[in-house]
C-alpha positions in Angstrom: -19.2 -8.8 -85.3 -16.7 -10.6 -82.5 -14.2 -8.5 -81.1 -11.6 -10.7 -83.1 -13.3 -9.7 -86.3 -13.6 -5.8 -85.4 -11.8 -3.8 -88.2 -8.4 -2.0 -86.7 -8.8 1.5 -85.1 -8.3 4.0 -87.4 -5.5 6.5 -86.8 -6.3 9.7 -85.1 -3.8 12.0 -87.2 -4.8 15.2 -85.1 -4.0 13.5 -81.7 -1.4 12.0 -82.9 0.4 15.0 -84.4 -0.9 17.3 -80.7 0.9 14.9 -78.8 4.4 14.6 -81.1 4.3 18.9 -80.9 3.8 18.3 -76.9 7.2 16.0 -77.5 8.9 18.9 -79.1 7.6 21.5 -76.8 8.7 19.3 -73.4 12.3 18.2 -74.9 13.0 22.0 -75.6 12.3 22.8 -72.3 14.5 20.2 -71.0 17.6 21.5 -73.0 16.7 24.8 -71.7 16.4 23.9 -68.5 19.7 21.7 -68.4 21.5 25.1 -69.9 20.7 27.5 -67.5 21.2 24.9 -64.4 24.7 23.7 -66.0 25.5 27.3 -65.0 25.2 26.3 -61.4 25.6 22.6 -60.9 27.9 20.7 -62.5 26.7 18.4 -65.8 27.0 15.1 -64.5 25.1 15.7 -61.6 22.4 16.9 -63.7 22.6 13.5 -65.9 22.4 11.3 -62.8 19.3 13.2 -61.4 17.6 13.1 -64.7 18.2 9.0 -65.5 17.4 8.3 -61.7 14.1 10.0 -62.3 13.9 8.2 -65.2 14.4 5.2 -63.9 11.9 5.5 -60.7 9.7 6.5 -63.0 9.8 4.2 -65.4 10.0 1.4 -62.4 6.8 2.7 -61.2 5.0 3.0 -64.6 6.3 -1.2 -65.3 4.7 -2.2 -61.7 1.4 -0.2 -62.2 1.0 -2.3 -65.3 1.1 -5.5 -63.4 5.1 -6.5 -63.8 7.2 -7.2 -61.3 10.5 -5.7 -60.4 12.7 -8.8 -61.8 12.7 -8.0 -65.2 14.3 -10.1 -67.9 15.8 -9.4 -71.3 16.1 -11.7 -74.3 19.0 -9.8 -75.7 20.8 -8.5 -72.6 24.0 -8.0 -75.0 22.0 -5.4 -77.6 20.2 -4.1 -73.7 23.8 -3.2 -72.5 25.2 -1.1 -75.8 21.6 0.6 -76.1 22.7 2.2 -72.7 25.9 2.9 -73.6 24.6 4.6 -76.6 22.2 6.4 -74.7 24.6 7.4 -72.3 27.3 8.7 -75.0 24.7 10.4 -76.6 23.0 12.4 -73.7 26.6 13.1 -72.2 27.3 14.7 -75.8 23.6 16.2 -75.7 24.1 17.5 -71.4 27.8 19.0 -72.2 26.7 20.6 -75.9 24.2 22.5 -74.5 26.1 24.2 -72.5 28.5 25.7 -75.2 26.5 26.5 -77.9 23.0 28.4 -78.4 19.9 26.8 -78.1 18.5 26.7 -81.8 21.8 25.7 -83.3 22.2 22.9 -80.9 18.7 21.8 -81.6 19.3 21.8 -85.8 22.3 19.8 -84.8 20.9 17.0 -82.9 18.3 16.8 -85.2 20.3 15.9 -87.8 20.0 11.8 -86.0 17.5 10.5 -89.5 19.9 11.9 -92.0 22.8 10.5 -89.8 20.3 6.8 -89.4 20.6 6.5 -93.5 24.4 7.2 -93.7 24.4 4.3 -91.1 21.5 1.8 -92.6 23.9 2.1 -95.6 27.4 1.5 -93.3 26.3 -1.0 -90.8 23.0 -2.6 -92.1 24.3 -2.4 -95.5 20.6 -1.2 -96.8 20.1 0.1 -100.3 19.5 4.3 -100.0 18.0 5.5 -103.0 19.4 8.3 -105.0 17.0 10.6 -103.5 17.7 9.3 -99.8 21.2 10.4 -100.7 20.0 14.0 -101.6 18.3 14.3 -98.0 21.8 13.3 -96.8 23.4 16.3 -98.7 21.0 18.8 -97.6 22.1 17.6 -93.9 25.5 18.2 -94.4 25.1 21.5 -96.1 22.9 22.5 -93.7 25.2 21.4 -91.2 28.0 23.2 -92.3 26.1 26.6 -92.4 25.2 26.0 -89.1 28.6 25.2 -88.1 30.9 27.5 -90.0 34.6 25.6 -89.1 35.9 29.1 -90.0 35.2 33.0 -90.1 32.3 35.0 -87.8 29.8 33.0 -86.4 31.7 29.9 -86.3 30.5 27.8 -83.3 33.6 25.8 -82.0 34.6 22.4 -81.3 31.9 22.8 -78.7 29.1 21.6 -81.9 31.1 18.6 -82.2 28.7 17.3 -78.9 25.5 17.7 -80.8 27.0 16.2 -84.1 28.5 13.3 -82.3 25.4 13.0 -79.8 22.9 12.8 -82.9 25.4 9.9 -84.5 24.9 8.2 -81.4 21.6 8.4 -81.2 21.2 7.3 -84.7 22.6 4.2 -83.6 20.4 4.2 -80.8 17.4 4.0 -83.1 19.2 1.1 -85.3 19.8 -0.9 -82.2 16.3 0.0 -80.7 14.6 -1.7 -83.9 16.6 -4.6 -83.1 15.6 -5.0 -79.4 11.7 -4.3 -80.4 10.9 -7.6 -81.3 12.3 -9.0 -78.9 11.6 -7.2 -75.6 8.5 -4.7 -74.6 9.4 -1.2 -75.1 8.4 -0.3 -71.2 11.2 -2.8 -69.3 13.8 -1.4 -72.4 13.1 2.4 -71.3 14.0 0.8 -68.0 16.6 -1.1 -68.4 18.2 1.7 -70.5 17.8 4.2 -68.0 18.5 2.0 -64.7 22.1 0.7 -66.5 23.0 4.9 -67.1 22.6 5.8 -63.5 24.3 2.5 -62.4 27.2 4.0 -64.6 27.1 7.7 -63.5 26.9 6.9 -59.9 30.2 4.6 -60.1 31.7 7.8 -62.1 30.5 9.8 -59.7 32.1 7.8 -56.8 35.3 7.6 -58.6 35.5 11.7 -59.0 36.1 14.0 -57.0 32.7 15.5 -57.0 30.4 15.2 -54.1 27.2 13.8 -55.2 25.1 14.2 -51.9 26.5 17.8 -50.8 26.0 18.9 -54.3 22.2 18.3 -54.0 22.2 19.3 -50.3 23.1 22.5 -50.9 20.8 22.9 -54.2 18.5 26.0 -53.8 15.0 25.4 -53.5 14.9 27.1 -56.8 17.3 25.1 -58.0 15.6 21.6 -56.9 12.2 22.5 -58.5 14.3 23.2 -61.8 16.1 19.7 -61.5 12.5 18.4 -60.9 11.3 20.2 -64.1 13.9 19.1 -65.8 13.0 14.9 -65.8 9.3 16.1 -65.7 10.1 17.6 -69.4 12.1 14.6 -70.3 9.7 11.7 -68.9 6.6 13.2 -70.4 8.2 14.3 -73.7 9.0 10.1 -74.1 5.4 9.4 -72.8 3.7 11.7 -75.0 5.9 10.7 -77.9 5.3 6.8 -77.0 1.4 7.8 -76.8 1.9 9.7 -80.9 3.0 6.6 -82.2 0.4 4.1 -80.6 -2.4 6.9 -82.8 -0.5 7.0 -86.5 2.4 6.2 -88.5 5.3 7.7 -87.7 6.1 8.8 -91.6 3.1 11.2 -90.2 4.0 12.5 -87.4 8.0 13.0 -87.9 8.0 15.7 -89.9 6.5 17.8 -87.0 9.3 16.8 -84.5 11.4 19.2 -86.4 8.7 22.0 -85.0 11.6 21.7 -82.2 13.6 24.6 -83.5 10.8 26.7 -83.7 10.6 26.3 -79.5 14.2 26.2 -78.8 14.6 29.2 -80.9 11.8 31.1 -78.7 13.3 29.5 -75.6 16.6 30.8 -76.6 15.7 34.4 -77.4 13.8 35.1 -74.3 15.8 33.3 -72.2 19.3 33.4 -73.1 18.9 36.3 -75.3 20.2 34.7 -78.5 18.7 34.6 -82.1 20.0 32.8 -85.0 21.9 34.8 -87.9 21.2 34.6 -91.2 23.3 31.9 -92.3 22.5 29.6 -89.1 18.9 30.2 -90.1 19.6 29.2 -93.2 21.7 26.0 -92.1 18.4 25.2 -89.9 15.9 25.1 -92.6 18.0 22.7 -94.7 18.9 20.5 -92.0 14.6 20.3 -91.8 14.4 19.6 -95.2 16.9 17.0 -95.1 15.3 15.4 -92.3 11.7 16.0 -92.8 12.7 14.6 -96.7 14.2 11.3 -95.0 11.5 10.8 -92.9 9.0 11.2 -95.7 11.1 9.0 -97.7 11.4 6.3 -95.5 7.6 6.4 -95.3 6.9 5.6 -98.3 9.3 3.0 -98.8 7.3 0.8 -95.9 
């Protein structure tokens, strides 16, 4: 048989699914990390560092692959609001973190594939199925338990960050199938990443915050957190982009949610925090909803 007659490789579901858990495990580690340093060093220092280590990264991974550093886009418009919506969203994600507890925030942000129907419906004007709908409902219930705008437990205006950074991201996704066809997914991650620490270091410049003495006078504890922090970040996107290249992503999403279950551990034995009753229950729905969208979306493809 030629090579361009071989049959397609068949996905490796077990790989595939290691490596999306390995996603879940890294990214919980980031939040946790950015929480305990936002104690220390102030926010958007820490989103600077972790986008310029993005981007060197990300530099470095486009030029081992035989690109140069002039990079083009065919859609520089949709290049420019995918930064903006990465930025508003990890602003949201870096400052929310801070102000509530780890598994709640998690649930929260996870809420970005029920949030992606309400806006396929809104923006993209797609048909959503009655059941589609459902998963929605469970979201916002879930959401709300979570969330409790009144009486004990009731989290703040601070879980307006991880609600409005998991809308943003939602869009994120929408506009990141848009630039897919057009532009390879390696010089996007860069792009995205080099245009957010463009923007934080002229909002850096323009506030009184000193960037340079900030870092200068960083611990050495506190530098091999900051490192540990894009290490999380950089190898939960590598690991995630290496899960998707091995099976379907109506496969693998549904694990992505085992992300509570880490943050939650994090969060107790870190921070000393565990989840009442009704958060826990606010949790689980916001999984169904979104493992329920994911598997619906699957098998509309």
């Amino acid at each position: 048989m030629s090579p361009a007659n071989k049959a397609p490789k068949a996905p490796d579901l077990s790989t595939g699914i290691a490596l999306v858990l390995l996603t879940t495990c890294m990214f919980a580690g980031s939040d946790s990390t950015i929480k305990y340093l936002g104690g220390s060093i102030p926010v958007l220092v820490l989103l600077w560092v972790r986008y310029m280590f993005q981007t060197a990264t990300m530099a470095g991974w486009h030029l081992m692959r035989g690109g140069a550093l002039k990079v083009r886009s065919r859609v520089p418009a949709l290049q420019c609001l995918r930064a903006v919506l990465l930025l508003c969203n990890s602003a949201a994600s870096f400052y929310g973190v801070q102000l509530i507890p780890l598994a709640e925030f998690t649930a929260l942000m996870l809420l970005a594939p029920v949030a992606t129907t309400v806006l396929s419906a809104l923006v993209l004007k797609e048909r959503v199925s009655p059941a589609r709908w459902a998963m929605v409902a469970l979201g916002v219930v879930g959401m709300l338990a979570v969330v409790r705008p009144a009486g004990a437990g009731a989290l703040g205006w601070g879980a307006l960050l991880p609600i409005s950074s998991a809308l943003c991201y939602a869009a994120f996704q929408l506009v990141t199938r848009r630039i897919a066809s057009a532009d390879d997914l390696v010089v996007t991650n860069f792009l995205s990443a080099l245009l957010v620490t463009l923007v934080l270091g002229l909002v850096l410049l323009a506030l009184p915050l000193d960037l340079a003495p900030t870092l200068r006078l960083a611990s050495g504890k506190q530098w091999a957190l900051l490192l540990l922090m894009g290490t999380f970040a950089t190898a939960g996107h590598v690991s995630m982009a290496g899960a998707v290249r091995l099976a379907p992503l109506s496969v693998l999403m549904p694990f992505a949610y085992a992300q509570i279950i880490f943050a939650t551990a994090i969060g107790w034995l870190l921070f000393a925090h565990a989840p009442d009753i009704w958060a826990v229950a606010g949790i689980c729905l916001i999984g169904l909803g979104g493992i329920g969208t994911v598997w619906l979306n699957g098998r509309a493809t």
